[in-house]
C-alpha positions as CSV (number, residue, x, y, z in Angstrom):
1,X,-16.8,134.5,-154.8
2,X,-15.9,130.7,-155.0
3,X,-13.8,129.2,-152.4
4,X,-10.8,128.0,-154.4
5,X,-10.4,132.2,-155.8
6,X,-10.8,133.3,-152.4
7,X,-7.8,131.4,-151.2
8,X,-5.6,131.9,-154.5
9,X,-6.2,135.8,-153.5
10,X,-5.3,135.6,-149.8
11,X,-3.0,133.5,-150.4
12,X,-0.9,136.2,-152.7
13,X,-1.7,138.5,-150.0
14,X,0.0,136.7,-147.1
15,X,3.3,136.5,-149.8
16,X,3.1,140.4,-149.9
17,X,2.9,140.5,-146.5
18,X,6.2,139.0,-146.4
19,X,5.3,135.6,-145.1
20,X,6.9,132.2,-145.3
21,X,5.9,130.0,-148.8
22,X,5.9,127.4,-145.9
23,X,2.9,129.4,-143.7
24,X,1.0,130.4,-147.0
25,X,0.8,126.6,-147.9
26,X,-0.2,125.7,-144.2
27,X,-2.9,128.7,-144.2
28,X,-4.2,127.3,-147.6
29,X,-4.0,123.8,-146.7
30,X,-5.9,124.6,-143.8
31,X,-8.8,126.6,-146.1
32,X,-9.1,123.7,-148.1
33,X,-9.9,121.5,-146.0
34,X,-12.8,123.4,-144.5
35,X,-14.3,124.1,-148.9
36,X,-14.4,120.7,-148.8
37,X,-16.2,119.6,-145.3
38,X,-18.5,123.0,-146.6
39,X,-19.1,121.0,-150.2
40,X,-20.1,117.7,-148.6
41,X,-22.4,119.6,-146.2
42,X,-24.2,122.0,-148.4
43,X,-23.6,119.3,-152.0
44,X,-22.5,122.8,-153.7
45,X,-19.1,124.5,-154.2
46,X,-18.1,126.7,-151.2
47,X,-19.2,130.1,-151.5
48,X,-17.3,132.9,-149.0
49,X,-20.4,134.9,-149.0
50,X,-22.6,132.4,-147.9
51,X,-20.5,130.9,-145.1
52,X,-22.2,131.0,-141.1
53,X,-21.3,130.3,-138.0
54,X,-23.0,127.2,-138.2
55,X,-20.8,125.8,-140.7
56,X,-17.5,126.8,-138.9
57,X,-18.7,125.6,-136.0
58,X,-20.0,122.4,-137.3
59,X,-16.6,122.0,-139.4
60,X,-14.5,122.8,-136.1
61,X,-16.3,120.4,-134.1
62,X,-15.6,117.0,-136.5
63,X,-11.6,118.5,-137.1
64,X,-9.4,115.5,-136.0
65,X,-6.5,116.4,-133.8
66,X,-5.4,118.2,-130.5
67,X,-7.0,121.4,-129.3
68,X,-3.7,123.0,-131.2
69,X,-4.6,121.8,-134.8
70,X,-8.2,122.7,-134.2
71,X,-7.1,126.1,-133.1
72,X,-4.5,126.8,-136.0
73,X,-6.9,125.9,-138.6
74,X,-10.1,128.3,-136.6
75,X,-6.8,131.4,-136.7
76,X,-6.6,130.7,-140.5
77,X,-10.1,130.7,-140.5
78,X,-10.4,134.1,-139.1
79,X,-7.1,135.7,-140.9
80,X,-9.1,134.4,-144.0
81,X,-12.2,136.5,-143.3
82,X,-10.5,139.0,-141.8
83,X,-8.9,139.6,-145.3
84,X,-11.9,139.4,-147.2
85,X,-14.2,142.0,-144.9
86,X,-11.3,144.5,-145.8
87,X,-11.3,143.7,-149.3
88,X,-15.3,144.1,-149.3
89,X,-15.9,141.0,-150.1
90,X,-18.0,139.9,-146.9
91,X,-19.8,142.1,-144.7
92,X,-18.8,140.4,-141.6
93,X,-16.1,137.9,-140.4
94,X,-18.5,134.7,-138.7
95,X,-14.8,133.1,-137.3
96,X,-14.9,135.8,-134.9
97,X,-17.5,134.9,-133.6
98,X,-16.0,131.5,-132.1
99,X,-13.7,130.9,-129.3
100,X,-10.5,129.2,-129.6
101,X,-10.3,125.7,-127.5
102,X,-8.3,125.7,-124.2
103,X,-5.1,124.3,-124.4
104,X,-3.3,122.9,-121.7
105,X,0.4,123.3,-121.7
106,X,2.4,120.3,-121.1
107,X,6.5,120.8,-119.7
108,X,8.6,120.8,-122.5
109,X,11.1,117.6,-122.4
110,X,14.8,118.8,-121.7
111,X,17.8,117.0,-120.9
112,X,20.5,118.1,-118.7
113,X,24.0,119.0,-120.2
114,X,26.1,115.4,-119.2
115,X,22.7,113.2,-120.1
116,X,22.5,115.1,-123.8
117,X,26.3,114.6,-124.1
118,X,25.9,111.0,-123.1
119,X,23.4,110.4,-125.3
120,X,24.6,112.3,-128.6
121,X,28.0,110.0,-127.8
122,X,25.9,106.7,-128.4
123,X,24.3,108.3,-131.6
124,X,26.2,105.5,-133.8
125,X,25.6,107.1,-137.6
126,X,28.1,110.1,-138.0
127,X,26.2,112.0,-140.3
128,X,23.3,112.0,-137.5
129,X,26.1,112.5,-134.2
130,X,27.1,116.2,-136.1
131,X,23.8,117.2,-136.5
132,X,22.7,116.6,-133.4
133,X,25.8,118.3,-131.7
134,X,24.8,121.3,-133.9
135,X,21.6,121.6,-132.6
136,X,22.8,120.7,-128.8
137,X,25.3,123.4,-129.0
138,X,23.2,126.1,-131.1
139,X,19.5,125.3,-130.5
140,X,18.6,125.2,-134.3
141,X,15.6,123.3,-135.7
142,X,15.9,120.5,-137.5
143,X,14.9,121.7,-140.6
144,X,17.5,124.7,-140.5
145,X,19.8,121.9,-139.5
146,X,19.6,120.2,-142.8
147,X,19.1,122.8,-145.1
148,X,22.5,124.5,-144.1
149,X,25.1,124.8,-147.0
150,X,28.9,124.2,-146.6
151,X,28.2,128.3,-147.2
152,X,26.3,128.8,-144.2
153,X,29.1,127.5,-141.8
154,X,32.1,130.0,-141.3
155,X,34.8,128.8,-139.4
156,X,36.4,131.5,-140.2
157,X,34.1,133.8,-138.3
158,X,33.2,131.2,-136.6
159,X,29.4,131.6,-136.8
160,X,26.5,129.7,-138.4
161,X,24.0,131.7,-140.6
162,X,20.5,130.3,-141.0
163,X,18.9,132.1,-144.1
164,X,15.9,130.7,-143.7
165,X,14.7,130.6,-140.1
166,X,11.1,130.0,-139.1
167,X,9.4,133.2,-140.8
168,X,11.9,133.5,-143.6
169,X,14.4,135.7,-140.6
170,X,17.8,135.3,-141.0
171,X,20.1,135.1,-138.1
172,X,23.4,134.0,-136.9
173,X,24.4,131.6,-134.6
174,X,28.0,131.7,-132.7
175,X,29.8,128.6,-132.6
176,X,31.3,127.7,-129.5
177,X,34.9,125.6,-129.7
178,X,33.6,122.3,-129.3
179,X,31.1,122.6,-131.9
180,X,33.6,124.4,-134.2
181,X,36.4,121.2,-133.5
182,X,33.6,118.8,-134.3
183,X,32.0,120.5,-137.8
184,X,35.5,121.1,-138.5
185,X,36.5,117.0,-138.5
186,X,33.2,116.2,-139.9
187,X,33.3,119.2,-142.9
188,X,37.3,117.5,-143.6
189,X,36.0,114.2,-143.5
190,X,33.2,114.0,-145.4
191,X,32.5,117.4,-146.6
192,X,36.2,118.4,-148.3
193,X,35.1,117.9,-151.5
194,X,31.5,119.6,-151.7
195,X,30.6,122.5,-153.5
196,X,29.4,125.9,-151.2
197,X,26.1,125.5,-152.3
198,X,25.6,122.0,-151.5
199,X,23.8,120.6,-148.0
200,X,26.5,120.4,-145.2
201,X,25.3,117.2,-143.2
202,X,24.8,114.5,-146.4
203,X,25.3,111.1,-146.5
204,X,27.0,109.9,-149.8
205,X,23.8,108.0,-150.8
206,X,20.9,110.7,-150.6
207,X,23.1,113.8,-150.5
208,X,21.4,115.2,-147.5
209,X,19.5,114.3,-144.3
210,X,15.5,113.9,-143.7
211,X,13.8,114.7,-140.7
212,X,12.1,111.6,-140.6
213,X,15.9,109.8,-141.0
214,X,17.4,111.8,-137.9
215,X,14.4,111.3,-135.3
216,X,14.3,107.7,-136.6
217,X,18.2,107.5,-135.2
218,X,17.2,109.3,-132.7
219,X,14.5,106.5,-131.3
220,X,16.5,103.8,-132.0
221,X,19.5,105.6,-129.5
222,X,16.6,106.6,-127.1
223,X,15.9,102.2,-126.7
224,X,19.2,101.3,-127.0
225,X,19.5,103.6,-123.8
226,X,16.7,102.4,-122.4
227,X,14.4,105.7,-122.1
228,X,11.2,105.6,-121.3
229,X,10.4,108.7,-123.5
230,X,11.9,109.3,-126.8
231,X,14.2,112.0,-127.5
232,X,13.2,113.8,-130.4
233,X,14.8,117.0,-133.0
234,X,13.4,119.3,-131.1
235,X,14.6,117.9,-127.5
236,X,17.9,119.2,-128.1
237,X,16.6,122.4,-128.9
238,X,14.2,122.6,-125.5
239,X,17.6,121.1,-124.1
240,X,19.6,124.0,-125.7
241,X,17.4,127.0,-124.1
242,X,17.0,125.2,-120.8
243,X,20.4,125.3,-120.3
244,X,21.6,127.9,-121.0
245,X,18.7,129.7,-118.6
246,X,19.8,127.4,-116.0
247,X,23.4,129.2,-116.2
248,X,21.9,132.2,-115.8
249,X,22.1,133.3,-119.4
250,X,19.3,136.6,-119.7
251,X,16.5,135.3,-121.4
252,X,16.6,138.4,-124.1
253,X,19.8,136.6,-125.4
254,X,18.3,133.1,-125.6
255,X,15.7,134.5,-127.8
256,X,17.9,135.7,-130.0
257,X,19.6,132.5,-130.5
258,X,16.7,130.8,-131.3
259,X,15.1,133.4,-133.3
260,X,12.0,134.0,-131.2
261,X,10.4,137.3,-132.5
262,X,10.1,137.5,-128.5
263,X,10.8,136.5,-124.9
264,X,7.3,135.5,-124.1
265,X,7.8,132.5,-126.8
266,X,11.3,131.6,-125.6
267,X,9.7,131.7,-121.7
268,X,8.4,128.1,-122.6
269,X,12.3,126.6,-122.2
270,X,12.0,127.5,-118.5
271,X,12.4,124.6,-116.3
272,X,12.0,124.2,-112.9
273,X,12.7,121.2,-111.0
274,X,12.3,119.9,-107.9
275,X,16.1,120.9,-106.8
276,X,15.1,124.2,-108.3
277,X,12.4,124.9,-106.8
278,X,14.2,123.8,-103.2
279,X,16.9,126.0,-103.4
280,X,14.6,129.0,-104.4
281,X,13.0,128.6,-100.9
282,X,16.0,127.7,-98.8
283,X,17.0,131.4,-99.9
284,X,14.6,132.9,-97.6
285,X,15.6,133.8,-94.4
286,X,13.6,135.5,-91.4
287,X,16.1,135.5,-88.8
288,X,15.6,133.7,-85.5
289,X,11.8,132.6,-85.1
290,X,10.4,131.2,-82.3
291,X,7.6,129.0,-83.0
């Protein structure tokens, strides 16, 4: 079976399955890549049943990118085969026969409570200030930021629903009375007029907001403030987590706030610095010792 049927077929698969349009694409983007690098090296069309070993690892070994990418595309490698072993396609799956690259895991950039506040106050564009309180005070990523609809906030019940989470799961978010005060002025301000369907956060001019627009906003506050590391979209959501485990919120219920599918993922918000770490040990107490 050619290549290019091979991934239509999984692909439709994966949909059944219930994934994201958003993972298919990644998956097949991902397949494609390595039908070409297999084209150029053989000068033939890839074929599933003649793939080795030697050409995944070959491919693997030129993939540009951190240890992550190169490990994302060898998983879609092996879900791939995996898929077509079942369907009798290929004897044999040759991805599982190579090991995924170690990553190293680097701390997760978080701000404390009165430095995010200070910095979402010098946010000077409006349109960019609300979304980033949203995501300060809910922990939602940026791309379920800007796809809410006037719809999707309820002051009334005074929740957010993301319809469209990471995975296609639905959730809802409480909104605490800050954030409810703010999305209230902003939804009256700028919003009053907007149809339920419609984006909530939108300028006038584009009718919504762009990733690339609110990080860009977002770097320009970061040197105006003079940090040495940029604060990104997804800052506020490490932010969002770290704090609230810091306060001693269970870390069952943080994972439900940001949609997690489990507490091992939302684990990676846990921060420990140095004053942390120095009050854990000033806890222990052996009584009187003589040295």
């Amino acid at each position: 079976m050619l290549g290019e049927e091979a991934i239509t077929a999984f692909g439709a698969h994966l949909l059944r399955q219930g994934r994201s349009r958003k993972t298919v694409i990644g998956y097949q983007s991902d397949l494609r890549r390595f039908a070409a690098f297999y084209a150029k090296r053989h000068n033939l069309p890839w074929s599933v049943e003649e793939t080795t070993v030697e050409d995944l690892r070959a491919y693997l070994e030129v993939c540009p990118g951190q240890a992550t990418t190169v490990n994302r595309r060898l998983y879609a490698l092996r879900s791939f085969f995996k898929y077509l072993v079942r369907q009798g396609i290929v004897g044999s799956n040759p991805a599982e026969m190579l090991e995924a690259k170690r990553v190293v895991q680097k701390e997760r950039y978080a701000l404390p409570v009165d430095e995010l506040a200070r910095f979402v106050h010098r946010i000077p564009h409006p349109h960019v200030r609300a979304a980033a309180w949203t995501m300060a005070y809910t922990g939602l990523r940026i791309a379920e930021v800007i796809f809410l609809r006037i719809m999707d906030v309820d002051f009334e019940e005074g929740v957010i629903r993301v319809e469209h989470g990471k995975g296609d799961k639905p959730r809802e978010v409480p909104m605490c009375v800050p954030l409810h005060q703010i999305l209230s002025a902003y939804a009256a301000h700028y919003r009053a007029h907007a149809k339920p369907h419609e984006r909530f956060f939108a300028t006038p001019t584009t009718g919504g907001l762009s990733p690339t627009h609110i990080n860009r906003v977002l770097r320009q506050t970061s040197q105006a403030l003079g940090y040495r590391r940029y604060v990104t979209a997804h800052t506020f959501r490490h932010s969002f987590a770290s704090n609230l485990i810091r306060q001693g919120v269970h870390l069952v219920l943080v994972q439900k706030l940001l949609g997690h599918s489990s507490p091992t993922v939302t684990s990676v918000y846990t921060h420990a610095t140095r004053e942390d770490l120095q009050q854990a040990v000033q806890t222990l107490s052996f009584g009187e010792v003589q040295s």
